[in-house]
C-alpha positions, 0 to 999 in steps of 0.5 A: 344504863351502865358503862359497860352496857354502853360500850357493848352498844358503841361496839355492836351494829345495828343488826347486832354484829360486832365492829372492830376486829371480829372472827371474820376479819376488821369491821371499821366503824362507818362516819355515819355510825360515828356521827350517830352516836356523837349526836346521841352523846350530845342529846344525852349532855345538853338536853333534847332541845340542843341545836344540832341542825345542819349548819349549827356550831356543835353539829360541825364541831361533832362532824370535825371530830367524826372525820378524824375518828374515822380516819383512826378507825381506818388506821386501825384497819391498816395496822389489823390488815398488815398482821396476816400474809393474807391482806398485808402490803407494800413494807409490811408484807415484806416484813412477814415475809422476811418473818418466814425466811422468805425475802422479797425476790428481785426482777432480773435486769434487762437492756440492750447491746449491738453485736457487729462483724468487724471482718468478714466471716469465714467461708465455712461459717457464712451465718453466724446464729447466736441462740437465744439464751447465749450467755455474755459476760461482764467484768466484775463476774456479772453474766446476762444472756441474750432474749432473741436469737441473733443471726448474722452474716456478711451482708447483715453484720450487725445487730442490737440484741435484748439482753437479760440479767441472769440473777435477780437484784440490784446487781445486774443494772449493769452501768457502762458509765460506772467505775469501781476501783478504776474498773468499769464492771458494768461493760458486757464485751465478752462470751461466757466461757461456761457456754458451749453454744457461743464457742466459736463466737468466742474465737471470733470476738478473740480475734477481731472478727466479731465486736460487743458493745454496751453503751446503755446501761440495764435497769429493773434489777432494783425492781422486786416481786408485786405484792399480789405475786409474792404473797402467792409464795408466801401462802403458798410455801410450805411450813415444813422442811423435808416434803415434796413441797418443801424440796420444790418450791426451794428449787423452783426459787434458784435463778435458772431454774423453769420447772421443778418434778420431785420423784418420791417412788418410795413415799407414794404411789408412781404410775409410771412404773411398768407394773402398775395395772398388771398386779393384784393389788392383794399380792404385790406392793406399789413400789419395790422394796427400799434399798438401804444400802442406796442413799438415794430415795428422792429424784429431783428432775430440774427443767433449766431456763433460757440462759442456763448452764448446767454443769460447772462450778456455781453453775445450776446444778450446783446451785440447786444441790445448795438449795437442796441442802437447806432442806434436806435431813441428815442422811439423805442425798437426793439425785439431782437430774436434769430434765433432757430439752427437747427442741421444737418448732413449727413450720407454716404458710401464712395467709395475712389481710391489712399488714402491709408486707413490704419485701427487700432485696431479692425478695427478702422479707421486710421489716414488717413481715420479720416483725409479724413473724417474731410476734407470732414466735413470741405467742408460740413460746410464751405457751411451749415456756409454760408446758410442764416436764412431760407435756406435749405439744398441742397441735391446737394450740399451736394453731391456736396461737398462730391464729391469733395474731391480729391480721392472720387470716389463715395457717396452710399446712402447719406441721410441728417439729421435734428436734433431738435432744439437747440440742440447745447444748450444741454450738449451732455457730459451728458450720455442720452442726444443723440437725434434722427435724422430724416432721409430725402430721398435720394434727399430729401433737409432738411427743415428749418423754416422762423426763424431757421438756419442750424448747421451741427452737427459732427458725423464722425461714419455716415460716412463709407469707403467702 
């Protein structure tokens, strides 16, 4: 038998497939395979009388040395895996993705800050609401916006509030304690001047009657995606420059950004326009005729995120037009839309079992009532977040959520509400500026419009135990 007839043997299994790396990925070699052909060498050099009985000197001396071999086989496997996008981890993964152009994201830092009422409010602003969302910022130029909503009032004059970074990365582990240059960049104690809904909550941190504190620094910005999340991106972003597909996935990466439409009338078909279904198609077009004197070809719809400003100097929309201009040819300026928010919400008397529902003065819910109702408003907007540009809400789903709290026993007279639009660019801290809702029927979804989006709206005192 030849050498090379032999090497086809050691790299073939015993139904005839190939080990090592094959069409179908890497087969390692397995120990037992190994020791086989270690043995049979043995056989082949010493004689068939050899020793090699379990417990025999050359037996162990041969197992040694299958056990590193094996060891190599699974290296190897590593080392094949760490080549594709598909099966890399960890720093290799990352080293394929910085390959495409497409670094590892960062998570946002998150922590924690008080918000107090030094003075008394003033009597025309007896509850003082600072909007999830509303944006703070720190010295050295560092914002964060906050998680929940905060309600204040001379009664209830302070509270802690979770705070997020609002840029990914090392940067918004904000640290009170650190200094640069004699600075301390890391204290948030200020309203983000860019942040129309905290303008009267700004005059009144300007004059004393309102008070931030940060004591504890934020963490998690140094944290980046999971392998499982960025491989996604990466198998999932497209190798090419101007397609709908490029043009959203490099929108949907900018901080701030919830949900991306590219509208591409011309190069496809739209059904939302008012002649389709009502032509031959024999006779007329999809879409009118390009006009070349008009630059603009593409709509870019951009749905904005909790703690988002739109319009300003490196504010979102900048951002986007930055983005935007990575991939776009020469010549062509898309126009760049803003997705109107629409707030909803919910109302509903809740019948809960084994929750212990203690109230407080004057009736006032407890902390255990006020605890069940921010779950259920947590289920609640974990599924309006996740609604696309156009979708409306779902009554059932809604009920869905509700009851789905664990002591919930019953939704009485869930109704859904729709405020105006662009209500979450209102300062609501303003005495008079409370909106109506309109209420829907029972059963009855919430319509949204082809360029809105749904923003649940917190009001907890729609909400009632029963």
């Amino acid at each position: 038998m030849t050498d090379s007839e032999l090497e086809r043997i050691a790299r073939t299994t015993a139904v005839g497939k190939a080990y090592g790396i094959t069409e179908s990925g890497f087969v390692p070699k397995p120990v037992a395979r190994l020791l086989e052909e270690k043995l049979a060498a043995a056989r082949e050099l010493f004689g068939p009388t050899v020793d090699l009985t379990s417990g025999s000197a050359l037996r162990t001396v041969l197992e040694l040395i299958t056990v590193e071999e094996a060891h190599v086989w699974t290296h190897i496997g590593q080392c094949f895996a760490d080549t594709h996008v598909a099966t890399a981890t960890e720093e290799a993964l990352s080293r394929l993705g910085a390959e495409l152009g497409i670094i590892r994201p960062f998570h946002r830092a998150s922590g924690q800050v008080g918000i107090a009422v030094q003075a008394d409010l003033p009597t025309d602003l007896p509850l003082l609401v600072l909007p999830r969302g509303s944006r703070l910022s720190a010295r050295g130029g560092a914002e964060v916006f906050l998680a929940e909503t905060v309600r204040l009032t001379n009664t209830d004059r302070a509270a802690t509030a979770p705070v997020v970074a609002f840029l990914p990365g090392p940067d918004g582990d904000l640290d009170p304690a650190a200094t640069v240059g004699g600075d301390t960049p890391g204290l948030i104690a200020a309203f983000s001047p860019a942040d129309v809904r905290v303008a009267r909550a700004a005059q009144l941190l300007a004059d004393g009657t309102l008070s931030i504190t940060h004591e504890m620094a934020l963490s998690g910005g140094s944290r980046q995606w999971p392998d499982e999340l960025y491989r996604d991106l990466l198998l999932a972003y497209p190798r090419n420059l101007w397609t709908p597909d490029a043009v959203r996935v490099a929108v949907s990466l900018v901080p701030g950004v919830r949900q991306v439409v590219v509208k591409d009338l011309y190069g496809g078909l739209d059904i939302n326009q008012s002649i389709f279904g009502n032509f031959s198609f024999a006779e007329r077009l999809f879409a009118e005729q390009r006009s070349l004197g008009s630059p603009y070809f593409v709509t870019i719809l951009v749905a904005a995120e909790d703690g988002a400003v739109w319009d300003g100097p490196g504010q979102l929309a900048d951002r986007v037009r930055g983005a935007v201009d990575e991939v776009r040819p020469i010549g062509i300026a898309p126009n760049i839309e803003r997705a109107d928010p629409v707030g909803v919400g919910f109302q509903v008397r809740l019948v809960v079992d084994g929750l212990p529902l203690a109230t407080g003065a004057a009736g006032t819910p407890g902390p255990e009532a006020g605890a069940l109702l921010g779950r259920i408003g947590d289920r609640v907007r974990r599924y309006v977040d996740r609604l696309r540009i156009g979708e409306p809400v779902r009554f059932s789903e809604v009920m869905w959520a509700v009851m789905n709290e664990p002591g919930v026993v019953d939704a009485r007279d869930l109704r859904l509400l729709r405020y105006p639009p662009r209500l979450t660019d209102l300062d609501i801290t303003v005495a008079g500026a409370a909106v109506t809702a309109s209420v829907a029927g029972c059963g009855e979804d919430v319509a949204i419009g082809p360029t809105e989006v749904a923003v649940l709206v917190d009001d907890p005192d729609r909400i009632t135990v029963v």
